[in-house]
C-alpha positions as CSV (number, residue, x, y, z in Angstrom):
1,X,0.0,0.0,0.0
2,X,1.1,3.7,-1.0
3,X,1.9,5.0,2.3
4,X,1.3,8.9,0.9
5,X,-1.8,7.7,-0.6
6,X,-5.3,9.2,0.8
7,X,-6.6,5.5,1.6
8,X,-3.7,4.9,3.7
9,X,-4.3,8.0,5.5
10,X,-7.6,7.6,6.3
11,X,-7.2,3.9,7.1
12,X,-4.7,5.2,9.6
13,X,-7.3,7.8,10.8
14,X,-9.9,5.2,11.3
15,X,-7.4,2.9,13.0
16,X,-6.3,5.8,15.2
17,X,-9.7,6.8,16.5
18,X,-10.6,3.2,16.8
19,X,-7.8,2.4,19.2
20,X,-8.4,5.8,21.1
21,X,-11.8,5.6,21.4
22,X,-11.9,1.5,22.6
23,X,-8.7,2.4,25.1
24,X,-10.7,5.4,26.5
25,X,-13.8,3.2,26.8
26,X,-12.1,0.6,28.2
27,X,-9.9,2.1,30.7
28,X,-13.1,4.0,31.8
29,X,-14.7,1.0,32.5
30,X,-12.5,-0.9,34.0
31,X,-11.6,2.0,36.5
32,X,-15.2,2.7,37.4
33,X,-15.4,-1.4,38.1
34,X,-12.1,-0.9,40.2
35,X,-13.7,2.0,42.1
36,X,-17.4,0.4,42.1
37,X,-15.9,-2.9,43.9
38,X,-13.8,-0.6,46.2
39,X,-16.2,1.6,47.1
40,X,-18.4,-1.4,48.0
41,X,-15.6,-3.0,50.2
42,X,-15.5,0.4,52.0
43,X,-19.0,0.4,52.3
44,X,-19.4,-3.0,54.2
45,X,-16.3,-2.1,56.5
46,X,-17.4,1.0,57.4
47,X,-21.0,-0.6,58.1
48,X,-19.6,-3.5,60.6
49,X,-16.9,-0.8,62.0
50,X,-19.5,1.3,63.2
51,X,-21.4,-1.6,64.9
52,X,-18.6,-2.3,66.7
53,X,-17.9,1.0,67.9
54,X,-22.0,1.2,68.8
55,X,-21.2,-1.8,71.2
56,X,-18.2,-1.3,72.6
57,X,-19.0,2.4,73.5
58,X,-22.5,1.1,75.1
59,X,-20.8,-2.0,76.5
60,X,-17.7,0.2,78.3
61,X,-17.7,0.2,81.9
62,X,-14.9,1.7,83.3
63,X,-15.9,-0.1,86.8
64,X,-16.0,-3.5,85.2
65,X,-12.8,-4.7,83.1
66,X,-14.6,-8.1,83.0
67,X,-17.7,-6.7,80.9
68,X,-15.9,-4.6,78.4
69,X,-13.5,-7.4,77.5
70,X,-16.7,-10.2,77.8
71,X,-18.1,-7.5,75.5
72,X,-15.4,-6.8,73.0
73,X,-14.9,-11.5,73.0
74,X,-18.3,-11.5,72.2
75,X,-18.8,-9.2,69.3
76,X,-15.5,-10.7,67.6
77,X,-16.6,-14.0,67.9
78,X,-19.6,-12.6,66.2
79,X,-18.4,-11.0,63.2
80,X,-15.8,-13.6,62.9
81,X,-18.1,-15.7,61.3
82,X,-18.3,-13.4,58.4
83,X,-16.4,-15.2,56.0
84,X,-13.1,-13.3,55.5
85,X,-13.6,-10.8,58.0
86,X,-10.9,-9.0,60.3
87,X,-11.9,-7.5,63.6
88,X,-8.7,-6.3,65.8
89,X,-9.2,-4.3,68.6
90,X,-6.5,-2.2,70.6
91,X,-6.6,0.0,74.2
92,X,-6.4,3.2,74.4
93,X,-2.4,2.3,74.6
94,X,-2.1,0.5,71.4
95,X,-1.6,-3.0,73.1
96,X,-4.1,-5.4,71.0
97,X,-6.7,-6.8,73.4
98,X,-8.8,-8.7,70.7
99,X,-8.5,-9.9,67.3
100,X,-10.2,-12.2,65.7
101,X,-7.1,-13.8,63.6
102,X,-3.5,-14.2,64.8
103,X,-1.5,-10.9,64.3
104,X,2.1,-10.2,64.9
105,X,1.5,-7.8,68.2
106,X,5.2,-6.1,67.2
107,X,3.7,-5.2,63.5
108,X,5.3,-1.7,63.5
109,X,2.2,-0.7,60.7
110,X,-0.3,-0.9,63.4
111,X,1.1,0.8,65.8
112,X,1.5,3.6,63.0
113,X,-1.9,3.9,62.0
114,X,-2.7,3.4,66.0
115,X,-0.9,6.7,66.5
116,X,-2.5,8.6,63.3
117,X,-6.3,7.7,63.8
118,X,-5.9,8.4,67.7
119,X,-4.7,11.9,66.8
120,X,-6.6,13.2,63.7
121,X,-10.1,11.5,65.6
122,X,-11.3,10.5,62.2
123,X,-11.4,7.1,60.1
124,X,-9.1,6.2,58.0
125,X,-8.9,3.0,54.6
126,X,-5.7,1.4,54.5
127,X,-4.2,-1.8,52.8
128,X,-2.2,-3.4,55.1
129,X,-0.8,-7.3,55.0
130,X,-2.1,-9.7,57.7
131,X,-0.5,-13.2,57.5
132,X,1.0,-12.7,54.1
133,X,-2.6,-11.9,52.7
134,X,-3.6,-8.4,51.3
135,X,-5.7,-6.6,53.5
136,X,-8.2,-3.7,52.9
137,X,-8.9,-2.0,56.7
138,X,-11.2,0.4,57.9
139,X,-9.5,1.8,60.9
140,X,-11.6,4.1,63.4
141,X,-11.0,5.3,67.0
142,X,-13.6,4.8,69.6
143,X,-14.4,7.8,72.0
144,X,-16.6,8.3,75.3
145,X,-17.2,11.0,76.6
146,X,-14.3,12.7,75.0
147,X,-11.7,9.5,75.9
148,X,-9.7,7.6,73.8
149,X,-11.2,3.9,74.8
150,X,-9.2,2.6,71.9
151,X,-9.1,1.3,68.1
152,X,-10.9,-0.3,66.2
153,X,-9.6,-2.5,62.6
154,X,-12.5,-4.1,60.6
155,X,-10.4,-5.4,57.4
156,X,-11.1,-8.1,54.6
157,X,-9.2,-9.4,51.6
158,X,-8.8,-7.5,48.8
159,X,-6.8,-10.6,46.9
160,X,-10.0,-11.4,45.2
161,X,-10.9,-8.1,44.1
162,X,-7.5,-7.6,42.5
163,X,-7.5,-10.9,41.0
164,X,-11.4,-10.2,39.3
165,X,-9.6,-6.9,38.3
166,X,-6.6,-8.5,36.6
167,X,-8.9,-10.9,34.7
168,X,-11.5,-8.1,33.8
169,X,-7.9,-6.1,32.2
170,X,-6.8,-9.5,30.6
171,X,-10.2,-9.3,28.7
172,X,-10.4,-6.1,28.0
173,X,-6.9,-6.3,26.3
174,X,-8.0,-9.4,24.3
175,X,-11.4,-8.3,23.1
176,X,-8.7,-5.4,22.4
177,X,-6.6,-7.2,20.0
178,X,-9.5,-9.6,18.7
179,X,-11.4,-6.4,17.0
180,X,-8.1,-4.6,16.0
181,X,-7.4,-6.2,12.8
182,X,-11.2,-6.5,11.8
183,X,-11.3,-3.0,12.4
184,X,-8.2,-2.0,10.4
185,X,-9.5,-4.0,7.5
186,X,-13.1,-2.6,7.6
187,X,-11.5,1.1,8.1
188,X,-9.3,-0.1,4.7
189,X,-12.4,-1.1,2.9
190,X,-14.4,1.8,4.0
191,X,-11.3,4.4,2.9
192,X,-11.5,2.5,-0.4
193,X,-14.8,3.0,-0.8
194,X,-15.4,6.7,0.2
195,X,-12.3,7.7,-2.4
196,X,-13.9,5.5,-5.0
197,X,-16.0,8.0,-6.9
198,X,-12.4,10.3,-6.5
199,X,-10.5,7.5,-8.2
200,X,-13.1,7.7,-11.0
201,X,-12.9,10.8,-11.9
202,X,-9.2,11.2,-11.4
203,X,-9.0,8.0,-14.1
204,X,-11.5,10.1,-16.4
205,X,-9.7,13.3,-16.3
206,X,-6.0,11.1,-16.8
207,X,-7.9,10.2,-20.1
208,X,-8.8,14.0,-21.0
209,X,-6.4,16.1,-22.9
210,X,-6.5,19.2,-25.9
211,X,-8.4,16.3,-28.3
212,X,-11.0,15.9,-26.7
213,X,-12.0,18.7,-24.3
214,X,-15.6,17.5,-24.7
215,X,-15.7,14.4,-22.6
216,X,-16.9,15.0,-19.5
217,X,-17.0,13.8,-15.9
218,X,-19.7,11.8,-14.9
219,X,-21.7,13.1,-12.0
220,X,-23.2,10.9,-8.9
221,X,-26.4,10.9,-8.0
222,X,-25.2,11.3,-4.6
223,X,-25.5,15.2,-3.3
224,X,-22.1,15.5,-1.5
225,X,-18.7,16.8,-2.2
226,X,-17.7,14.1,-4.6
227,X,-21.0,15.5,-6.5
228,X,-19.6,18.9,-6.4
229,X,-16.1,18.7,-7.0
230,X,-17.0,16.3,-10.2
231,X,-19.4,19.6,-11.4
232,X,-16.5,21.3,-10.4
233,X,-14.1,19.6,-12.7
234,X,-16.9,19.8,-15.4
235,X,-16.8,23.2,-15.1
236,X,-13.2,24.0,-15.2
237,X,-13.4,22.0,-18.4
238,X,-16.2,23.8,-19.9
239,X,-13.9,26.8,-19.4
240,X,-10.7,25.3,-20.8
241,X,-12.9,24.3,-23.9
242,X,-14.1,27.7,-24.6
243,X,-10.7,29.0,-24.1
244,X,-9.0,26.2,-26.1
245,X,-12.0,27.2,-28.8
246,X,-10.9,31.1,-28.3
247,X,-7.5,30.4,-29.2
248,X,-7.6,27.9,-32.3
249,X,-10.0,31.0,-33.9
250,X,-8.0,33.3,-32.7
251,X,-4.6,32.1,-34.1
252,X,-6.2,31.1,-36.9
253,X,-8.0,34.9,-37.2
254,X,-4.4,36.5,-36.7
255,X,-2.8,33.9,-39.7
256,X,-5.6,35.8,-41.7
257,X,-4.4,38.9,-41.0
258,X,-1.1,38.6,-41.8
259,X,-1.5,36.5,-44.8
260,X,-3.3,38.9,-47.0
261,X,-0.7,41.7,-46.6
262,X,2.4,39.0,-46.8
263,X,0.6,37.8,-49.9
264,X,0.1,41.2,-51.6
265,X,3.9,42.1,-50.2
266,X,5.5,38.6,-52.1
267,X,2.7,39.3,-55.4
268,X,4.2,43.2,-55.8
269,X,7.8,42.0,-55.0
270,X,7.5,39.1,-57.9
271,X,5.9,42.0,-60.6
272,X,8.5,44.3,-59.8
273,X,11.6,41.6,-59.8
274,X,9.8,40.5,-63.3
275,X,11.7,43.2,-65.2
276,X,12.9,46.5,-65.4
277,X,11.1,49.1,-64.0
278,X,11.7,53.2,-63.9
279,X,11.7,54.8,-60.8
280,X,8.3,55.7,-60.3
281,X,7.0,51.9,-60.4
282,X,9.5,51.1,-58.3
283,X,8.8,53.9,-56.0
284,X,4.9,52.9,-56.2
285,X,5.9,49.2,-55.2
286,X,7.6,50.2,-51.9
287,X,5.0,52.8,-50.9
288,X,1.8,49.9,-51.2
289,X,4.4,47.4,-49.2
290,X,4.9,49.7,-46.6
291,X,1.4,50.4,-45.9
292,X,1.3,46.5,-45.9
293,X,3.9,46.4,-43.4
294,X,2.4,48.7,-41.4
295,X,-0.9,47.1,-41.0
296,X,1.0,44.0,-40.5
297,X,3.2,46.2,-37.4
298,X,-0.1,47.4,-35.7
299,X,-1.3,44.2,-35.7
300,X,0.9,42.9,-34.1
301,X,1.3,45.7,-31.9
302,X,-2.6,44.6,-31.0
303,X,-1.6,41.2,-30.4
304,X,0.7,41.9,-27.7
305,X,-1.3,44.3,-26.1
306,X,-3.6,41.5,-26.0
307,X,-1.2,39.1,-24.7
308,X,-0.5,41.7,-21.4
309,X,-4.0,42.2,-20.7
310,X,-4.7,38.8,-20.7
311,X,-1.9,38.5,-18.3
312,X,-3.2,40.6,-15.8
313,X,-0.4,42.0,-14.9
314,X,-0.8,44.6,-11.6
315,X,3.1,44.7,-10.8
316,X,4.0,47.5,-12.1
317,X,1.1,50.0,-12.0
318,X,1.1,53.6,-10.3
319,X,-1.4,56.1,-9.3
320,X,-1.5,58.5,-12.5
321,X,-3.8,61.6,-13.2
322,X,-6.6,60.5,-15.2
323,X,-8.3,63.8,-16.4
324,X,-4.7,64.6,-17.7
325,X,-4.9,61.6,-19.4
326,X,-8.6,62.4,-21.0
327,X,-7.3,66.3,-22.0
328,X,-4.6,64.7,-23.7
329,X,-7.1,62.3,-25.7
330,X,-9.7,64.9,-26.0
331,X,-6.8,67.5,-28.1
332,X,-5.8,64.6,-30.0
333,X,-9.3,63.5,-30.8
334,X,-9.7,67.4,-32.3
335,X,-7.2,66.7,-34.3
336,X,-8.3,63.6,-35.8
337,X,-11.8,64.7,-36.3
338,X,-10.5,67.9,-38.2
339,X,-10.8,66.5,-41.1
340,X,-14.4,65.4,-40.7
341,X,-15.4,69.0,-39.0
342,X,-16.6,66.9,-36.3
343,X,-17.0,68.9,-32.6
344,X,-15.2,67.0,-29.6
345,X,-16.7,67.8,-26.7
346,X,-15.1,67.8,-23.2
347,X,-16.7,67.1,-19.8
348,X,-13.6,66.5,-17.7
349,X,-13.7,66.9,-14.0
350,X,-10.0,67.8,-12.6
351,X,-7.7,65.8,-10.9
352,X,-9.4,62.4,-11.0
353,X,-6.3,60.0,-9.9
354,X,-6.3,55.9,-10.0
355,X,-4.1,52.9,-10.1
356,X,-3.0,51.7,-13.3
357,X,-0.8,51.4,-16.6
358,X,-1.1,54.7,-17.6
359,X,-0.1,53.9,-21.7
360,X,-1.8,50.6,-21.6
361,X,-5.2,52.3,-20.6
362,X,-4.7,55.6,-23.1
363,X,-4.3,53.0,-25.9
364,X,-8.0,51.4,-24.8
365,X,-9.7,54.9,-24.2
366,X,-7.7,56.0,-27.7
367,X,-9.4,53.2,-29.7
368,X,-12.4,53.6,-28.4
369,X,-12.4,57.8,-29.0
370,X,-10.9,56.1,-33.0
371,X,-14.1,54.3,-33.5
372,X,-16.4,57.1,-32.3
373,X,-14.6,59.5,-34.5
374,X,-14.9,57.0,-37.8
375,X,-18.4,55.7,-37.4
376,X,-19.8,59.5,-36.8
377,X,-20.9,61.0,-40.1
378,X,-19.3,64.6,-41.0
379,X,-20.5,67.6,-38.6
380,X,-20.9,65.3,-36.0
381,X,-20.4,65.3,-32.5
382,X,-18.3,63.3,-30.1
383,X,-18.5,64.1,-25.7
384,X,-15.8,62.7,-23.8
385,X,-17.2,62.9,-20.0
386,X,-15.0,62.1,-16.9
387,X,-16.6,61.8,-13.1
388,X,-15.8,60.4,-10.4
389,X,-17.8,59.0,-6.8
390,X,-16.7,57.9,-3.6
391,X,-15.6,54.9,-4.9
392,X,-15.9,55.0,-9.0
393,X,-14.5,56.8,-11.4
394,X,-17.1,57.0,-14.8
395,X,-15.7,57.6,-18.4
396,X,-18.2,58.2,-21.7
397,X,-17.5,58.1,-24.8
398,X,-20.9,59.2,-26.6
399,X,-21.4,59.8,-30.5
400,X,-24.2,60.4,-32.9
401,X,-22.9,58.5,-35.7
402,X,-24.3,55.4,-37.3
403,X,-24.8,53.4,-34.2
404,X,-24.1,49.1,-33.9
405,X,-26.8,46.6,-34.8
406,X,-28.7,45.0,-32.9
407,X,-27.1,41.7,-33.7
408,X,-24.0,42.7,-33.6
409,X,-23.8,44.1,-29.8
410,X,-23.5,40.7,-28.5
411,X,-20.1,40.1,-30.6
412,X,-18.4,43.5,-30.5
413,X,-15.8,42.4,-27.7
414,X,-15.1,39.8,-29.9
415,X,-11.3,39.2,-31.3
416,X,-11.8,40.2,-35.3
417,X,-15.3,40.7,-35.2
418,X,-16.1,43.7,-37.6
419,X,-19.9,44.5,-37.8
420,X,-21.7,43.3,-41.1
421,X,-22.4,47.3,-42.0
422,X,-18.7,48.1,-41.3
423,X,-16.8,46.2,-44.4
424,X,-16.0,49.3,-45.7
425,X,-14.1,50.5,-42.7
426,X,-10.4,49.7,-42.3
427,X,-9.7,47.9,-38.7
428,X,-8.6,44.7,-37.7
429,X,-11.7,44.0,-35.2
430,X,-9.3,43.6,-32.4
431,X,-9.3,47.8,-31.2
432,X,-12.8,47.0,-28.7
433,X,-11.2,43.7,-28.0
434,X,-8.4,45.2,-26.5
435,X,-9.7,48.2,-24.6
436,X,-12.1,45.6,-22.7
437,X,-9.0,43.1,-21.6
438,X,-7.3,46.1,-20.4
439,X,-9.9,47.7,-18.5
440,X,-10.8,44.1,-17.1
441,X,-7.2,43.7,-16.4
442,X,-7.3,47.3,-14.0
443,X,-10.4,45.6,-12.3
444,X,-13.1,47.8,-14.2
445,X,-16.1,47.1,-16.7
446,X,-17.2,48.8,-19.8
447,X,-20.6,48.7,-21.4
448,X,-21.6,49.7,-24.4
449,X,-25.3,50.9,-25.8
450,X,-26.1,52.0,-29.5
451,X,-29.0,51.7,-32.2
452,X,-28.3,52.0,-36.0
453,X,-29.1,55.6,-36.6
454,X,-28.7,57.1,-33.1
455,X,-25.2,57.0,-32.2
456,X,-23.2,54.9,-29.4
457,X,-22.6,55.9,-25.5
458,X,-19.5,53.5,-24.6
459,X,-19.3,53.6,-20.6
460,X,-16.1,52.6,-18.5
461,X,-15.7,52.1,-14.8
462,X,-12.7,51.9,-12.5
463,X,-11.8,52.0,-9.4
464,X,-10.9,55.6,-7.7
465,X,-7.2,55.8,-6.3
């Protein structure tokens, strides 16, 4: 078995809180038993102590040696027929004047407990040895009238209750090791089966790669955490899919782009090496490949502003002036709408500050300020507004140009996607694209409402610094 595995672990676990559950259980029983046939010994002695103390204190008669000691015979004979019973009585000297067994009169243990009960005035259990045989006493000093008469020990064997107590251990330790190993094996076989389902869909997703992102893993019926980390797993594919579908289109969109203007680079090349040509052919040949070469430069410029977007890189931004930022797109707006006479308006509150890329974030504002400026018609009008609340800062973008389709509002944050009314506007489709993954990327949202005819109001949020 894998040692590091999680069936070994939880077999462990299982064996662990088996053993320390049955020890506690057992070691709790068996102590209340020890204490429960104790307490039960002490019970009975103190019972017959007392009795004796009862008689010999109404028996006493300081006149009359002969009573008290015809007295004290009697009752020992008496309880001396209680099997196992020890009576052993000592005068108010410590010299034993009755017992009912034979006792070593020099046992220095006697004399000790003698002195101790004689001056504390209370009982006292002790275990003592009498005749080589364990001995559980109850030892209790008998007073009249304020004088010591003497002591009284009641004692019985405790051999029996130590032996019941040695046997009870003996089977608690094999009823121990007699469920050990079944329970180690049933803890195995229940590890094995709670991580089943988790072997399955570990084996499942060992089978899933970039081919086939479509298989699934199946889902129990059973409404637990295998159930929801198996949706979990679904769902993390799902993702991966649409991303791995994202990608395929989109390398396959970018091969698109760069194709045509390679392909009309290499035709022009091929004509012009063909033969000789004057100057001005030659001159017309380099001027159509470098606009080719520059469409070919911003898209790729696109691509890898893309590509740090995505990243979500936060490293390296600082608290920048955004209205300075918005003046300096507003004047440069003017100057690309010059040509159209289009009026820019400005609606810039001062000294707006937040956290950020400041170039990455003028490159999404400028393309979306570029699309409002080509899709108004001549003598339009374009309002930049910038506000800010406790917690938001708000950027519009609002135009009364030819508006987005319907149909096309879902799709215009996608990668390429050009609207079906728009083929005779240059772009590459990525400019929307890329303002939204850097905005997402500085943690803010843009929105974006228009109908054909009525313009476009593109809204931004972000955080205030």
């Amino acid at each position: 078995m894998n040692t590091k595995s999680v069936r070994f672990h939880l077999t462990i676990w299982y064996s662990l809180a088996f053993i320390i559950t049955s020890v506690v259980i057992f070691a709790s029983f068996y102590l209340i038993t020890k204490q429960t046939l104790y307490s039960q010994t002490d019970a009975t002695l103190d019972s017959h102590g007392g009795k004796i103390v009862e008689v010999i204190t109404r028996e006493e008669n300081k006149s009359c040696l002969s009573c008290q000691m015809m007295a004290r015979d009697a009752f020992l004979r008496e309880f001396s027929d209680i099997p196992g019973m020890v009576v052993i009585l000592m005068d108010n000297t410590g010299n034993i004047v009755g017992s009912s067994v034979t006792v070593d009169r020099s046992d220095k243990r006697l004399s000790q407990l003698f002195d101790q009960v004689s001056k504390t005035n209370y009982p006292h259990i002790t275990d003592h040895l009498i005749s080589d045989l364990k001995m559980r006493f109850w030892v209790d000093p008998i007073y009249k009238n304020d004088q010591l008469l003497g002591v009284v020990f009641v004692g019985h064997p405790i051999d029996v209750i130590e032996k019941s107590l040695n046997n009870l251990l003996l089977i608690l330790v094999v009823v121990f090791v007699v469920f050990l190993m079944p329970t180690v094996f049933g803890g195995y076989l229940l590890a094995k089966s709670a991580i089943h389902p988790i072997t399955l869909i570990s084996e499942k997703l060992k089978k899933i790669s970039s081919e086939n992102l479509d298989e699934r893993v199946e889902t129990p019926k059973t409404n637990d955490e295998v159930k929801e980390l198996a949706l979990t797993f679904n769902s993390l594919l799902d993702r991966l899919s649409q991303a791995f579908r994202r990608e395929r289109q989109f390398i396959g969109d970018v091969a698109h782009e760069l194709k045509t203007p390679l392909a009309t680079q290499r035709s022009n090349i091929e004509v012009i090496l063909a033969k000789d040509r004057d100057k001005k052919e030659y001159m017309k040949a380099l001027r159509e490949n470098l606009v080719d070469n520059r469409r070919m430069s911003a898209t790729l410029d696109n691509i890898l502003n893309l590509a740090w977007s995505g990243a979500e890189i936060t490293s390296h931004f600082k608290i920048f002036n955004l209205s300075e930022l918005v003046k300096e797109l507003r004047d440069l707006t003017a100057k690309m709408a010059y040509s159209k006479n289009i009026k820019i308006i400005g609606e810039i509150q001062p000294n707006i500050k937040i956290h950020g890329k400041r170039d990455k974030l003028f490159h999404a504002v400028l393309n979306i300020v570029d699309n409002a400026v080509k899709y108004t018609n001549d003598q339009g009008t374009v309002t930049i507004s910038l506000h800010k609340t406790p917690h938001k800062v708000h950027l519009q973008i609002k135009d009364n140009g030819i508006g987005i389709a319907k149909k096309d509002l879902p799709h215009i944050f996608e990668r390429f996607y050009r609207g079906t009314d728009n083929d005779k506007t240059s772009g590459s489709g990525l400019g929307l694209a890329i303002a939204k993954a850097i905005i997402t990327s500085h943690h803010g949202k843009i929105d974006i409402e228009s109908s054909i005819g009525h313009g476009t109001m593109v809204s931004i949020t972000l955080l205030y610094s």
